[in-house]
ChimeraX commands (.cxc) that place a marker at each C-alpha (Angstrom):
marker #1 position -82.35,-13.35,31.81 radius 0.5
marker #1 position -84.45,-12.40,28.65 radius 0.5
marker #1 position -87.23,-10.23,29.44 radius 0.5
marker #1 position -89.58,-8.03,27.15 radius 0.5
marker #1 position -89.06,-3.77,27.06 radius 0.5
marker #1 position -91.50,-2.39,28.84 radius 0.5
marker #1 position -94.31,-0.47,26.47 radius 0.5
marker #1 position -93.70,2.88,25.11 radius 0.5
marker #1 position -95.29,5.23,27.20 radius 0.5
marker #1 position -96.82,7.30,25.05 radius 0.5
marker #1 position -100.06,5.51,23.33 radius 0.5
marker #1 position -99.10,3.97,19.82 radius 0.5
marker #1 position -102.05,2.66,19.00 radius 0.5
marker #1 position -103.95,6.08,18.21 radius 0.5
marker #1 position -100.66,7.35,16.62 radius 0.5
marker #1 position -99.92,4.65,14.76 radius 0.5
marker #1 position -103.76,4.83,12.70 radius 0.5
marker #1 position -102.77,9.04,12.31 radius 0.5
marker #1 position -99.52,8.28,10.33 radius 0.5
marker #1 position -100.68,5.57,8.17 radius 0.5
marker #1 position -102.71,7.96,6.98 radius 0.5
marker #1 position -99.97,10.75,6.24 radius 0.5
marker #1 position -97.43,8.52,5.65 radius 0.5
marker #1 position -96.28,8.94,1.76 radius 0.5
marker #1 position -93.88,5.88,0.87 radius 0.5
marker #1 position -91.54,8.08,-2.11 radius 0.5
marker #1 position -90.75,4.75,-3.90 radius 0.5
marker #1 position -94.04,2.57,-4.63 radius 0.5
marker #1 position -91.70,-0.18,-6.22 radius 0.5
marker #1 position -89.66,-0.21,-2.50 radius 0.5
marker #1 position -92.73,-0.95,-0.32 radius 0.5
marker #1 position -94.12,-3.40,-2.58 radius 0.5
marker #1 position -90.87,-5.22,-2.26 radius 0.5
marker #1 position -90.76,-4.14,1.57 radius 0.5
marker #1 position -94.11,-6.07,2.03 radius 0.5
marker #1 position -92.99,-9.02,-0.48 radius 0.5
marker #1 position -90.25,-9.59,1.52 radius 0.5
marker #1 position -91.72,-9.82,5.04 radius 0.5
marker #1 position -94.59,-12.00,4.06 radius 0.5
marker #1 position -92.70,-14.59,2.34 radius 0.5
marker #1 position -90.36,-14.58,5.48 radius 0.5
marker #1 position -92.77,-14.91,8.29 radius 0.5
marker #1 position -95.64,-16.59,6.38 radius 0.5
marker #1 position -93.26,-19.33,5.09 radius 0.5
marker #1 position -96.20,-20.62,3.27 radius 0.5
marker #1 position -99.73,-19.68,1.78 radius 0.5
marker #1 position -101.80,-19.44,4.63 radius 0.5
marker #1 position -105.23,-22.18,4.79 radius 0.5
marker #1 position -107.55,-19.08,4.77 radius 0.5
marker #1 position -109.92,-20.61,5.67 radius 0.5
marker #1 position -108.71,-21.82,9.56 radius 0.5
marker #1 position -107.17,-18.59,9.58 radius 0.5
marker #1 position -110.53,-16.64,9.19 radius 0.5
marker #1 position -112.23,-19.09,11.59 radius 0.5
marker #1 position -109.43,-18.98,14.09 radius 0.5
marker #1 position -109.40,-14.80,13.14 radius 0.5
marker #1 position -113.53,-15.08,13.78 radius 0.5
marker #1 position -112.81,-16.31,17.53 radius 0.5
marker #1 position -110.24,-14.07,18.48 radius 0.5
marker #1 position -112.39,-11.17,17.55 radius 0.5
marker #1 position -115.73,-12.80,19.20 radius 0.5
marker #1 position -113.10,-12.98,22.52 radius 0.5
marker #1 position -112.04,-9.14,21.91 radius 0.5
marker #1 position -115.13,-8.22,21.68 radius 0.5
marker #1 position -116.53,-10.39,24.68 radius 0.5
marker #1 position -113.30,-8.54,26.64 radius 0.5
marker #1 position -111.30,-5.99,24.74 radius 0.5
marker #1 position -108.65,-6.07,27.14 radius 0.5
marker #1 position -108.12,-9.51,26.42 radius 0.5
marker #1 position -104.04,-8.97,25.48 radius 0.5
marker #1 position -103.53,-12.83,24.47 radius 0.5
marker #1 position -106.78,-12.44,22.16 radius 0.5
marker #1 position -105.62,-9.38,20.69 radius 0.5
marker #1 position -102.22,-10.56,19.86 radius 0.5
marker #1 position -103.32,-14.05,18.69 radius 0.5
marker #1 position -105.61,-11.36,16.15 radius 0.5
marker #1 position -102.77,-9.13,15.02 radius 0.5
marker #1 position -100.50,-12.80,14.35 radius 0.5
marker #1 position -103.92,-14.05,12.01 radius 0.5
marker #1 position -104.22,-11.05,10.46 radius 0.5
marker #1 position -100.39,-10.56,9.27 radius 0.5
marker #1 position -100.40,-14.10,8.09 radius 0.5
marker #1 position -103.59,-13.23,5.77 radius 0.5
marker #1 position -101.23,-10.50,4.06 radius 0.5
marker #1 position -99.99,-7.07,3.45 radius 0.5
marker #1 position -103.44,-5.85,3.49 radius 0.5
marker #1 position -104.55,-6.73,6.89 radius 0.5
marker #1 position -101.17,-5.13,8.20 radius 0.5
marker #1 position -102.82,-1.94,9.42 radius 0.5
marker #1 position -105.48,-3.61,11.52 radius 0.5
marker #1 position -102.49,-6.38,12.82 radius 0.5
marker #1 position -100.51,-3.35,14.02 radius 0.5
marker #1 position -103.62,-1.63,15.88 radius 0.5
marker #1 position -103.80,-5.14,17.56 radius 0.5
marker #1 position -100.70,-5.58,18.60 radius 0.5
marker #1 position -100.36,-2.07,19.83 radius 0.5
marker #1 position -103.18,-2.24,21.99 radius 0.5
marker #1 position -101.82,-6.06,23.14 radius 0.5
marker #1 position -98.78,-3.83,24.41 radius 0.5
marker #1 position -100.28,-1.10,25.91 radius 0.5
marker #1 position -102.51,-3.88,28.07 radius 0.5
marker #1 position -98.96,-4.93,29.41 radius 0.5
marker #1 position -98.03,-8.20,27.14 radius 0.5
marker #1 position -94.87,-9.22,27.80 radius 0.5
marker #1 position -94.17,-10.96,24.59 radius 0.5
marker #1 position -90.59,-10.33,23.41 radius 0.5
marker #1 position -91.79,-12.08,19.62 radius 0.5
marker #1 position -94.43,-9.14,19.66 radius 0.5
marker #1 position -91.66,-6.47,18.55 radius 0.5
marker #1 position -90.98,-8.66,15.97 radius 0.5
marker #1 position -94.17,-8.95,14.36 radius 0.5
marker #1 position -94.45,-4.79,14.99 radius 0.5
marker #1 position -91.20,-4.81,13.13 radius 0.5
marker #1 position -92.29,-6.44,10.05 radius 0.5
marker #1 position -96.00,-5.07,9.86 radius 0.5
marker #1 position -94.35,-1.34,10.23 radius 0.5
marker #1 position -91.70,-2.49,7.50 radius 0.5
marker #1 position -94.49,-3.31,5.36 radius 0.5
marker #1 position -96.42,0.01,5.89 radius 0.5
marker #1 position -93.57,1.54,4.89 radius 0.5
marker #1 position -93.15,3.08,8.26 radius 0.5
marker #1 position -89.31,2.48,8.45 radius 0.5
marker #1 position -88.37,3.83,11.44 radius 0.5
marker #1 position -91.27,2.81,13.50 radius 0.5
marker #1 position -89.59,-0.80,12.27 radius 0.5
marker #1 position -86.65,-0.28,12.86 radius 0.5
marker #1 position -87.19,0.57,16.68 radius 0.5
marker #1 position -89.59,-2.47,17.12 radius 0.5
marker #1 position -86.76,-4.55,15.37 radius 0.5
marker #1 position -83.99,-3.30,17.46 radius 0.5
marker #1 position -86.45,-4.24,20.68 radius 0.5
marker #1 position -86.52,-7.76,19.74 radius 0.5
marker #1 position -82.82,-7.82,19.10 radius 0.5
marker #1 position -82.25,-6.20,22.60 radius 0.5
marker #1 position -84.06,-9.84,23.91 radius 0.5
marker #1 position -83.18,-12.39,21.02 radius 0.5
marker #1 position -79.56,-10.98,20.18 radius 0.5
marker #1 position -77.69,-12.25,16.85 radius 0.5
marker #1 position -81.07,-12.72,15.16 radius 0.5
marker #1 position -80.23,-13.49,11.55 radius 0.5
marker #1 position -83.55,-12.59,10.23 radius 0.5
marker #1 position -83.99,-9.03,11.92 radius 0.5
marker #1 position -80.91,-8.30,11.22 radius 0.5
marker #1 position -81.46,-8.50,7.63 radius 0.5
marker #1 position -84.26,-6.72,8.21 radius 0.5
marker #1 position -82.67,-3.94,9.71 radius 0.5
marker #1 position -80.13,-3.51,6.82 radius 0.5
marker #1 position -82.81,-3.80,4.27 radius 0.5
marker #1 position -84.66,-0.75,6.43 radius 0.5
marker #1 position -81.39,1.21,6.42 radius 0.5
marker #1 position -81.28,0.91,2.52 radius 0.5
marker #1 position -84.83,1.66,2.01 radius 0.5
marker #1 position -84.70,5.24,4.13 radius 0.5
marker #1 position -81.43,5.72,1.47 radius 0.5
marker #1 position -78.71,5.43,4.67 radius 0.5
marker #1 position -76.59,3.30,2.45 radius 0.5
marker #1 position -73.90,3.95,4.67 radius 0.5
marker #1 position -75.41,2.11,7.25 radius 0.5
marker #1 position -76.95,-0.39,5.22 radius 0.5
marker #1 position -73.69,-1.10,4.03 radius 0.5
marker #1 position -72.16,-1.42,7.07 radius 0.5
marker #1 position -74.61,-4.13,8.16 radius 0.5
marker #1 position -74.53,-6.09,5.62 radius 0.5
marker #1 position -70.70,-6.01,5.14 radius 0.5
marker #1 position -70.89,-7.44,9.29 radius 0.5
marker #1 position -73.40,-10.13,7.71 radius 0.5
marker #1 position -71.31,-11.37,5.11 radius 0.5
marker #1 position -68.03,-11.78,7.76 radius 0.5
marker #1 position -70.43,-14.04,9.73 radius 0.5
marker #1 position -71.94,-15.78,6.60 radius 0.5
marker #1 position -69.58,-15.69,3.36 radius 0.5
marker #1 position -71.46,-17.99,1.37 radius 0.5
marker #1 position -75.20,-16.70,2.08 radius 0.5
marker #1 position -76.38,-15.83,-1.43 radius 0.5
marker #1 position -79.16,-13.04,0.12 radius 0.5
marker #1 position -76.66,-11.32,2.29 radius 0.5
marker #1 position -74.11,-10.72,-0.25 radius 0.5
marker #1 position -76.22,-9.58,-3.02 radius 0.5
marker #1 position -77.81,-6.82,-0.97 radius 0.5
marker #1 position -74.34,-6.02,0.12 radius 0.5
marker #1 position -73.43,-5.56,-3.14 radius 0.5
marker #1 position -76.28,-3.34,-4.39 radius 0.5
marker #1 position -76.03,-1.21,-0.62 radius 0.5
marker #1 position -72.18,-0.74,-1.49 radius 0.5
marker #1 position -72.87,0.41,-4.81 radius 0.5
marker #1 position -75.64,2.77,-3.69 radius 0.5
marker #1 position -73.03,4.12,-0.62 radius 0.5
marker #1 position -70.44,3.81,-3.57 radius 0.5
marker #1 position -68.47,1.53,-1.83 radius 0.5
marker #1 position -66.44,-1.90,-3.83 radius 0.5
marker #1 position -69.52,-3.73,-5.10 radius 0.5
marker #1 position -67.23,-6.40,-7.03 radius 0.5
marker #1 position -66.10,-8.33,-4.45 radius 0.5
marker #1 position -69.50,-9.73,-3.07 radius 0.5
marker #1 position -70.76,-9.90,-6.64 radius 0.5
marker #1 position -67.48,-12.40,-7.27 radius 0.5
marker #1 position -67.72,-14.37,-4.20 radius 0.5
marker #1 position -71.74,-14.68,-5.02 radius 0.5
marker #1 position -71.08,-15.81,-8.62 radius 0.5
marker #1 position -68.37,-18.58,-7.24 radius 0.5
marker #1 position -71.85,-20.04,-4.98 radius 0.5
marker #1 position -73.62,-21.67,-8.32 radius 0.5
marker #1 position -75.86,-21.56,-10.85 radius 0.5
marker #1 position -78.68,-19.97,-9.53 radius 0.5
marker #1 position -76.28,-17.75,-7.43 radius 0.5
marker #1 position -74.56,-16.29,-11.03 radius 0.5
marker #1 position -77.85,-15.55,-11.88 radius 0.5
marker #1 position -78.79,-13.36,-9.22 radius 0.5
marker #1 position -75.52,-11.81,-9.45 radius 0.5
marker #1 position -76.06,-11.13,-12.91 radius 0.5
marker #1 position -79.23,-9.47,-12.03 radius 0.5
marker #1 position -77.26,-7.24,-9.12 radius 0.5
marker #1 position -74.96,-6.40,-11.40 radius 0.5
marker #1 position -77.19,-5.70,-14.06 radius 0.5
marker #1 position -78.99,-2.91,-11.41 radius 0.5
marker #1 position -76.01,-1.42,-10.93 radius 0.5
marker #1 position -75.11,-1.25,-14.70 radius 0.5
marker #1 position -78.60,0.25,-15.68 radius 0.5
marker #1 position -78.26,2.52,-12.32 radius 0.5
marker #1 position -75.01,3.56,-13.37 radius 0.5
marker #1 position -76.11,4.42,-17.04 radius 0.5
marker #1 position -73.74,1.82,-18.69 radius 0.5
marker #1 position -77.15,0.40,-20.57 radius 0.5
marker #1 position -74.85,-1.78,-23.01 radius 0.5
marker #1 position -73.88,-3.75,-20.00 radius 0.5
marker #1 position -76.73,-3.36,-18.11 radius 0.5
marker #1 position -78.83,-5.18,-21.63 radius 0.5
marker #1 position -76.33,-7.58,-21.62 radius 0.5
marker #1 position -76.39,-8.82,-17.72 radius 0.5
marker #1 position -80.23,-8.09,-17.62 radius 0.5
marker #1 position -80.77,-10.55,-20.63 radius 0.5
marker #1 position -79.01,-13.27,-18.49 radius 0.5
marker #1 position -80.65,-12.97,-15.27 radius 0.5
marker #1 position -84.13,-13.25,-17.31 radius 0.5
marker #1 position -82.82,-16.38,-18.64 radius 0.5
marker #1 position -82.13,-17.73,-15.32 radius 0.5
marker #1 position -84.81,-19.82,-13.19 radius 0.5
marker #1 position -83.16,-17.38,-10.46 radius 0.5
marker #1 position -85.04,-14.73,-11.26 radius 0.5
marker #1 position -88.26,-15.64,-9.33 radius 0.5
marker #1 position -90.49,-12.27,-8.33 radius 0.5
marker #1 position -87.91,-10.16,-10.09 radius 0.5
marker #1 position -88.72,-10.83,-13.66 radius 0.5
marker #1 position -91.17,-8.10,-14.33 radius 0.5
marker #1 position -88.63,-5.62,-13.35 radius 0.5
marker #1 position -85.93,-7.15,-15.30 radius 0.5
marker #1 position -87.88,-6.94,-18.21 radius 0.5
marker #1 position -88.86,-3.38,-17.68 radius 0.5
marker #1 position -85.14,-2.46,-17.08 radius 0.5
marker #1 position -84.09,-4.43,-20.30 radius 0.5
marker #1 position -86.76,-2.75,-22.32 radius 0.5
marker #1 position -85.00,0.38,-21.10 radius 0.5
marker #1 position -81.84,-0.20,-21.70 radius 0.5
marker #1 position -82.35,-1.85,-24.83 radius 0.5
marker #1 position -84.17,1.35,-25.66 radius 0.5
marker #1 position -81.48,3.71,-24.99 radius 0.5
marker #1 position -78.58,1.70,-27.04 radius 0.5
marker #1 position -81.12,2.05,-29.90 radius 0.5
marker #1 position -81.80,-1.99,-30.00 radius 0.5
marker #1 position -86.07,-1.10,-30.64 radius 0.5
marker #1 position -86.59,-5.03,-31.66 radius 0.5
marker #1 position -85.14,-5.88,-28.84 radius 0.5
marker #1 position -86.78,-3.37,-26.38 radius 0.5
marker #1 position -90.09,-4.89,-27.96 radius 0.5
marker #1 position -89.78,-8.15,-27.49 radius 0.5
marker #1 position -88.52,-7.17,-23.87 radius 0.5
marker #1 position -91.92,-5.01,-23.31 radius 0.5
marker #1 position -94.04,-8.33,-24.80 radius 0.5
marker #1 position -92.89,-10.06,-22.21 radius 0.5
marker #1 position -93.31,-7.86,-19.57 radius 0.5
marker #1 position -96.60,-7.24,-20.65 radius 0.5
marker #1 position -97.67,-10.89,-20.41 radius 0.5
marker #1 position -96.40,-11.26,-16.66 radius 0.5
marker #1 position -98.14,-7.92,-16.26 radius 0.5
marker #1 position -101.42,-6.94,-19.04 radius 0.5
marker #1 position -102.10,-4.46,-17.20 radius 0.5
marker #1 position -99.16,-2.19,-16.96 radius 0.5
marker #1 position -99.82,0.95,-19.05 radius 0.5
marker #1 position -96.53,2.39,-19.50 radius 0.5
marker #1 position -94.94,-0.01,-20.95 radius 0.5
marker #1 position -98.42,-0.71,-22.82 radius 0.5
marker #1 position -97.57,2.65,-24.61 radius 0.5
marker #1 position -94.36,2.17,-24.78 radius 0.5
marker #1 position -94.59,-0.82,-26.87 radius 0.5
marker #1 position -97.00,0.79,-29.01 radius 0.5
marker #1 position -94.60,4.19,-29.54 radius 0.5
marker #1 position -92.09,1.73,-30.61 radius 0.5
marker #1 position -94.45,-0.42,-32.80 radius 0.5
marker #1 position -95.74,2.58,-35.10 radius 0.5
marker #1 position -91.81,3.98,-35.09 radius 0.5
marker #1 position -91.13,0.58,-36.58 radius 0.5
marker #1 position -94.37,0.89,-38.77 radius 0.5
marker #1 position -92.48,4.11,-40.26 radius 0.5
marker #1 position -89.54,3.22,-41.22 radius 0.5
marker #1 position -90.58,0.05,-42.98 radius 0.5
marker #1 position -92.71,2.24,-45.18 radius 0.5
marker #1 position -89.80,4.52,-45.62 radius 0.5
marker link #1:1,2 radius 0.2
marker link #1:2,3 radius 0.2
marker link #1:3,4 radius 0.2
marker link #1:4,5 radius 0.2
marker link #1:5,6 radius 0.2
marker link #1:6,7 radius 0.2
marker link #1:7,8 radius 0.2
marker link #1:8,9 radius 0.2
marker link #1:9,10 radius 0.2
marker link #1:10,11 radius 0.2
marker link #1:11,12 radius 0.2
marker link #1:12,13 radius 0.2
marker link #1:13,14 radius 0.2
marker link #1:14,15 radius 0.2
marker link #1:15,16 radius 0.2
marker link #1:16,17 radius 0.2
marker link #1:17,18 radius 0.2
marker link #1:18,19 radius 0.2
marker link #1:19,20 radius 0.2
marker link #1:20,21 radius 0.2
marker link #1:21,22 radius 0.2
marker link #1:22,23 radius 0.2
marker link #1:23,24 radius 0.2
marker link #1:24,25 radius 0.2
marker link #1:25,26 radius 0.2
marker link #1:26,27 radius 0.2
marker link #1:27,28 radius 0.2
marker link #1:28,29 radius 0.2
marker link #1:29,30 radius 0.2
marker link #1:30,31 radius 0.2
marker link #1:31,32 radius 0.2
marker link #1:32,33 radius 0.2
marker link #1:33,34 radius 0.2
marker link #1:34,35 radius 0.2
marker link #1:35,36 radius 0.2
marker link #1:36,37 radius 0.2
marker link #1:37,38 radius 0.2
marker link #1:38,39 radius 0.2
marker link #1:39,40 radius 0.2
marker link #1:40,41 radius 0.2
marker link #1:41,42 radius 0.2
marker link #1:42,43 radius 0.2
marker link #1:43,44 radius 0.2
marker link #1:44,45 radius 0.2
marker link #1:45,46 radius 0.2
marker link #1:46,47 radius 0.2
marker link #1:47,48 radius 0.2
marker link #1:48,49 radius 0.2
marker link #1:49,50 radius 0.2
marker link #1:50,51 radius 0.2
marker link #1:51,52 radius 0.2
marker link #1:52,53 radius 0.2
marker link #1:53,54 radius 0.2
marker link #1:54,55 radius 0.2
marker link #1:55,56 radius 0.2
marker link #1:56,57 radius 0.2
marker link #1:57,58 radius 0.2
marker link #1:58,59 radius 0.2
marker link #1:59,60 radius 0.2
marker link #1:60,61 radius 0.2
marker link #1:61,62 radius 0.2
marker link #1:62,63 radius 0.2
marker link #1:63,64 radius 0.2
marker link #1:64,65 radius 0.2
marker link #1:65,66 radius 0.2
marker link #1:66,67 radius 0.2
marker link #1:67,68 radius 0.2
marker link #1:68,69 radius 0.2
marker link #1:69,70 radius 0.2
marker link #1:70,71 radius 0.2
marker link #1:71,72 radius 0.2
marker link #1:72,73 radius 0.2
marker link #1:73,74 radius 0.2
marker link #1:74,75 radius 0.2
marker link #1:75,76 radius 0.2
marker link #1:76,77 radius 0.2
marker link #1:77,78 radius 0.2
marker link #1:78,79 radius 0.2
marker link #1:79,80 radius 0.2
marker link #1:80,81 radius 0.2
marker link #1:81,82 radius 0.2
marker link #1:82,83 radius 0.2
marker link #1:83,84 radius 0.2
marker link #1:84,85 radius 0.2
marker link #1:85,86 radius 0.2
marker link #1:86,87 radius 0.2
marker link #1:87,88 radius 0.2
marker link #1:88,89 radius 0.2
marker link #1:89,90 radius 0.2
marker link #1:90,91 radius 0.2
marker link #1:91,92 radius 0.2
marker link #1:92,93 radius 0.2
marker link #1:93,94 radius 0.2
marker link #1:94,95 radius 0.2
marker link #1:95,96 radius 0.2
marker link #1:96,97 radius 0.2
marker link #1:97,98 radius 0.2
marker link #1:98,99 radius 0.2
marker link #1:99,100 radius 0.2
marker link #1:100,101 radius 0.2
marker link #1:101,102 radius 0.2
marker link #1:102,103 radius 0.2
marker link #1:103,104 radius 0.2
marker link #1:104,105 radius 0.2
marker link #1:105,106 radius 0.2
marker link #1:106,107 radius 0.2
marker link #1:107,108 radius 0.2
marker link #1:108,109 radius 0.2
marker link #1:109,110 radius 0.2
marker link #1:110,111 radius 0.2
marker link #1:111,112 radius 0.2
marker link #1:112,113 radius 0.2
marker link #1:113,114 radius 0.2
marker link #1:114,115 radius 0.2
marker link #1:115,116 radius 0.2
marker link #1:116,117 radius 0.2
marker link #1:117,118 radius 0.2
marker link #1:118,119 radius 0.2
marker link #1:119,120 radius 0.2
marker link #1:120,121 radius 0.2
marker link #1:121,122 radius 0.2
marker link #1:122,123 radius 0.2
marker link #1:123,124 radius 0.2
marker link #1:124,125 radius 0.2
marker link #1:125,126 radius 0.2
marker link #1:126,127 radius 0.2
marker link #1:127,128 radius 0.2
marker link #1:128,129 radius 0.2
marker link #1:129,130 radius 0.2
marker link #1:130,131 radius 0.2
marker link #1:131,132 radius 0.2
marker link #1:132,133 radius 0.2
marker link #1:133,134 radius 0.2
marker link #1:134,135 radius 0.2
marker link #1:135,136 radius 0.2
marker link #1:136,137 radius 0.2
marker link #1:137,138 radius 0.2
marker link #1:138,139 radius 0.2
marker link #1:139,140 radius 0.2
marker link #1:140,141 radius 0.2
marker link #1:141,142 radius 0.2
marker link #1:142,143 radius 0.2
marker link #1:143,144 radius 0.2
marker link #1:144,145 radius 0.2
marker link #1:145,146 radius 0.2
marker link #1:146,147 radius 0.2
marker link #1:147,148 radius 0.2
marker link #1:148,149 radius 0.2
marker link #1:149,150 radius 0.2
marker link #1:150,151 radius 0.2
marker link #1:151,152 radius 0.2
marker link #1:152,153 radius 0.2
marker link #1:153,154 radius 0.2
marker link #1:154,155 radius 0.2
marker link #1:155,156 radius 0.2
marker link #1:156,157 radius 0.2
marker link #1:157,158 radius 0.2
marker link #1:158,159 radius 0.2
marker link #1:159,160 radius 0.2
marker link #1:160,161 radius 0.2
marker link #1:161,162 radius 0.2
marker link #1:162,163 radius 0.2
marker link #1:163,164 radius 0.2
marker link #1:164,165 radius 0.2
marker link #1:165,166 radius 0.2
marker link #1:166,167 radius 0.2
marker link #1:167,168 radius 0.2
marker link #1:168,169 radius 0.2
marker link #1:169,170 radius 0.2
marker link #1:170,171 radius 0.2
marker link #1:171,172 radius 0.2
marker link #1:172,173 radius 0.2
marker link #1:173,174 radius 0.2
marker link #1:174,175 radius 0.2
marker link #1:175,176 radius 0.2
marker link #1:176,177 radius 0.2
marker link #1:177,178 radius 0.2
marker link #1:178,179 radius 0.2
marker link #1:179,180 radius 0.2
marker link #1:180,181 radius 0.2
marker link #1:181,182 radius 0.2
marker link #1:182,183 radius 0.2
marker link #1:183,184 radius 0.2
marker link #1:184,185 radius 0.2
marker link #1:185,186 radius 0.2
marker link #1:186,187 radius 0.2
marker link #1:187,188 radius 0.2
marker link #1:188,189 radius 0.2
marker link #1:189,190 radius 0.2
marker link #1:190,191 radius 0.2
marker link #1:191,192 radius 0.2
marker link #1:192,193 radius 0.2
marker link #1:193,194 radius 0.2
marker link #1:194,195 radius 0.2
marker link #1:195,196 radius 0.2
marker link #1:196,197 radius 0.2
marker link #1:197,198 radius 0.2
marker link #1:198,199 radius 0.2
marker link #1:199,200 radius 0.2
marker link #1:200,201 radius 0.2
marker link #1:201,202 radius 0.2
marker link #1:202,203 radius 0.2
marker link #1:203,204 radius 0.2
marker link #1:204,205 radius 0.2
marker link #1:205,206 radius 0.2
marker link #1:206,207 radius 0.2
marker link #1:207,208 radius 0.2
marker link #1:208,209 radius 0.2
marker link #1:209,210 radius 0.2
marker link #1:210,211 radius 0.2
marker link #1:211,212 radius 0.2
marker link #1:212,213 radius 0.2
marker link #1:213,214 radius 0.2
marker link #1:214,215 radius 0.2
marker link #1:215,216 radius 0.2
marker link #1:216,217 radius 0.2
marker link #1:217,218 radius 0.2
marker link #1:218,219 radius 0.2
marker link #1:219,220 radius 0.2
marker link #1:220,221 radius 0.2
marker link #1:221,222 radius 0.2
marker link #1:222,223 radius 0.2
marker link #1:223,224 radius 0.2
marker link #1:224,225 radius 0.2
marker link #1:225,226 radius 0.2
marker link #1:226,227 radius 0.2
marker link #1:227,228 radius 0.2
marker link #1:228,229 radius 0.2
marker link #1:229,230 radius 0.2
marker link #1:230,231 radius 0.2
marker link #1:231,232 radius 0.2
marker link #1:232,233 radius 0.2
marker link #1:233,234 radius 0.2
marker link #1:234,235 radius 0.2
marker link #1:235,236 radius 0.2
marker link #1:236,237 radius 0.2
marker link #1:237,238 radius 0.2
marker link #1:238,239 radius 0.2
marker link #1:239,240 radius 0.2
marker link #1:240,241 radius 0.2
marker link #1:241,242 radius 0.2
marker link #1:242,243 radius 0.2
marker link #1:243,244 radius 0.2
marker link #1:244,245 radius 0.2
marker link #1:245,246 radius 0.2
marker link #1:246,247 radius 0.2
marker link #1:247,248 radius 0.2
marker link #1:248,249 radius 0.2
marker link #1:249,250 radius 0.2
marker link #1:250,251 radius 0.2
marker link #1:251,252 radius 0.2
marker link #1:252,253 radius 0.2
marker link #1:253,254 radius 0.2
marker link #1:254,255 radius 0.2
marker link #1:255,256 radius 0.2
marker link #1:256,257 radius 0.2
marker link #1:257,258 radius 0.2
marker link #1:258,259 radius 0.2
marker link #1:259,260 radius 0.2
marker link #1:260,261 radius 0.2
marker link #1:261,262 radius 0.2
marker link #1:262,263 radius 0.2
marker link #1:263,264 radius 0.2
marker link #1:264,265 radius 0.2
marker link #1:265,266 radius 0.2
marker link #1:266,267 radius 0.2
marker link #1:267,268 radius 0.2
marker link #1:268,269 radius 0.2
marker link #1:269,270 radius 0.2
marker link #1:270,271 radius 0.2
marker link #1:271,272 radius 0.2
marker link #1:272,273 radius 0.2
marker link #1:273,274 radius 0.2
marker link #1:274,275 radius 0.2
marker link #1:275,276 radius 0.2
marker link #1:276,277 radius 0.2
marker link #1:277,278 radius 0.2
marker link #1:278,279 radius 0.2
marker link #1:279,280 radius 0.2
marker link #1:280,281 radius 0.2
marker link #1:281,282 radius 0.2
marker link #1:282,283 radius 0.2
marker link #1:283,284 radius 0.2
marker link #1:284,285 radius 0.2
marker link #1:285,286 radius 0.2
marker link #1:286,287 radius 0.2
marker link #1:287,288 radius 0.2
marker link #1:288,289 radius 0.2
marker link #1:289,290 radius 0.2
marker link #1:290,291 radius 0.2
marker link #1:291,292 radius 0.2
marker link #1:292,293 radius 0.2
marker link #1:293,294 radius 0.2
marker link #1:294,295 radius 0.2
marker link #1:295,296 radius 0.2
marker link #1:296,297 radius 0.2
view
């Protein structure tokens, strides 16, 4: 029979607020993704914030009317993830204290799972993910999860691992064997393999392998092959949420095999997807007077 954990004993909820604030995430680029990630999954779509807030309104009016009301403080910590990574704090305070009222509620690891995953708090997410796995085994969805986790904390070994079991079970899921590819690389493991059987799924599949690959090029140093690969993913409608950091690689790498035009034109664009990026702001303008220069020369 499938039955909920039983609560930590020790009190999360107080804990949890104390290491949000000393919690330092070393890779701003991985939690934004981290947080990307888990909303699009759970959210599925844009939330109507507007029933949310009103549903959100009477859930807290019950809280506050009883704040040992478990059902009211769950149903608070589910409104508040779907409004968005910024609300995850105060969802995880809910849920805690739905938990340490005694809710039996094996989905309620779950949501702990992905609101710790998008704190950044990776191994408070991976425990809460392993929980739900304990009740719902085979879950596709934490499982990737938990890989993605392992590769985050840098246990590429692990990450690798998981994803490698993944792709035995699912050979033709584009998502698991792209990640395998990059966790193999990073573990320094064969990467080519998944890349291949990813490129022989379709158009839009190539194209994210050409972006994988690309990472792994421009990782690797090889920045004539990473510009090249880079350039194609850009091109392809595949490249969805990615594109600003493919054009900030390409600018790079275009950069450092002395292509300035085309590190420019690579900086333009990431500049309109993103005006207010100053790096590559003064970047662009380094490489515009450089230019000026040697014109006059």
């Amino acid at each position: 029979m499938t039955t909920a954990e039983a609560a930590p004993s020790a009190s999360r909820a107080g804990r949890f607020l104390a290491l949000i604030s000393r919690n330092r995430i070393t890779s701003a680029l991985a939690a934004a993704l981290a947080a990307a990630l888990v909303y699009a999954a759970f959210s599925g779509r844009a939330a109507d914030e507007e029933a949310v807030d009103k549903r959100l309104a009477r859930a807290e009016a019950r809280i506050a009317s009883d704040p040992s009301d478990i059902k009211a403080l769950y149903e608070s910590g589910q409104l508040k993830f779907l409004k968005g990574p910024a609300f995850y704090a105060a969802a995880a305070a809910d849920f805690e204290r739905a938990r340490e009222g005694g809710l039996l509620e094996p989905k309620l690891f779950y949501y702990l799972g992905a609101v710790y995953q998008g704190l950044g708090l990776y191994d408070f997410a991976g425990d809460e993910y392993r929980r739900y796995l304990n009740n719902r085994p085979g879950d596709l969805e934490t499982r990737l999860s938990l890989a993605k986790i392992a590769y985050l904390k840098g246990d590429y070994a692990a990450a690798e691992s998981m994803y490698a079991d993944l792709a035995a079970e699912r050979p033709r899921d584009p998502l698991v064997l792209e990640n395998q590819a990059l966790a193999a690389w990073k573990n320094g493991g064969a990467w080519a393999e998944p890349l291949a059987a990813l490129r022989g799924l379709g158009e839009r599949a190539a194209g994210r392998a050409d972006l994988a690959e690309g990472l792994i090029a421009h990782g690797s140093g090889d920045h004539a092959r990473a510009a090249e690969l880079l350039s194609l993913a850009a091109a392809s409608p595949a490249a969805g949420a990615d594109l600003a950091d493919i054009w900030r690689r390409l600018a790079d790498s275009r950069r450092r095999v002395n292509d300035e035009a085309g590190a420019m034109a690579a900086l333009r664009e990431l500049l309109r997807l993103e005006p207010g990026d100053k790096e590559a702001s003064a970047r662009l303008s380094s490489l515009e007077k450089a230019a000026a220069r040697k014109r006059k020369k």
